[in-house]
C-alpha positions in Angstrom: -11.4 0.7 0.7 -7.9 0.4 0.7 -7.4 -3.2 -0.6 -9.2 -2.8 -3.6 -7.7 0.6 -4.9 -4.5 -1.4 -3.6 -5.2 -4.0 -6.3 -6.1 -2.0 -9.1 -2.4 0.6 -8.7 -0.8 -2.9 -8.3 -2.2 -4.5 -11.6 -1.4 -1.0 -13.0 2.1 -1.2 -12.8 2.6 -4.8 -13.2 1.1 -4.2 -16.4 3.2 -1.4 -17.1 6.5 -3.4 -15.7 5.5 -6.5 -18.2 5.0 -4.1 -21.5 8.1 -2.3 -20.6 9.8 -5.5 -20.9 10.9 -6.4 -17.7 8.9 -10.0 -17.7 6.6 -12.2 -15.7 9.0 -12.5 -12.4 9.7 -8.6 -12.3 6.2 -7.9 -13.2 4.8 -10.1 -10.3 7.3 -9.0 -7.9 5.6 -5.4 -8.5 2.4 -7.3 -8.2 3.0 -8.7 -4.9 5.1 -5.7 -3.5 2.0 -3.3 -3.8 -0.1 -5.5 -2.8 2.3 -5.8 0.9 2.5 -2.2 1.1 -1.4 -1.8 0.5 -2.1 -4.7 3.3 0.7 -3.2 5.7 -1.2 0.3 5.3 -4.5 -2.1 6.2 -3.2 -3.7 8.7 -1.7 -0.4 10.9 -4.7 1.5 10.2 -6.3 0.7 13.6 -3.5 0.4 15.3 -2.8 3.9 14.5 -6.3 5.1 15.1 -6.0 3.3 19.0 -2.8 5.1 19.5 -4.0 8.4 18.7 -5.9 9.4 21.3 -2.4 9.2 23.8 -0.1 10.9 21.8 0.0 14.2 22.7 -1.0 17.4 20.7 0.3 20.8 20.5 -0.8 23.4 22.3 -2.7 25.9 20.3 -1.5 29.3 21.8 
């Protein structure tokens, strides 16, 4: 669910970079940025989720 709602935030603000007059190269430099971000946040997902269960946890006292 992440890559798609990835997608549409990153077509978002290229959009808004290219009406704001920054151009093509800015506005696809956006593009692709959010899209890394939104594939790094894919990507250590699991990672994350096999870690958990070793870290340790506060004690509730």
């Amino acid at each position: 669910m992440v890559m798609p709602v990835t997608l549409f935030i990153a077509f978002a603000l290229a959009v808004f970079s290219w009406s704001q007059g920054q151009g093509g190269p800015v506005a696809g430099l956006v593009f692709f940025g959010v899209i890394a971000i939104g594939f790094t946040i894919n990507a250590v997902s699991p990672l994350a989720a096999r870690a958990r269960p070793s870290m340790p946890t506060r004690s509730k006292s």
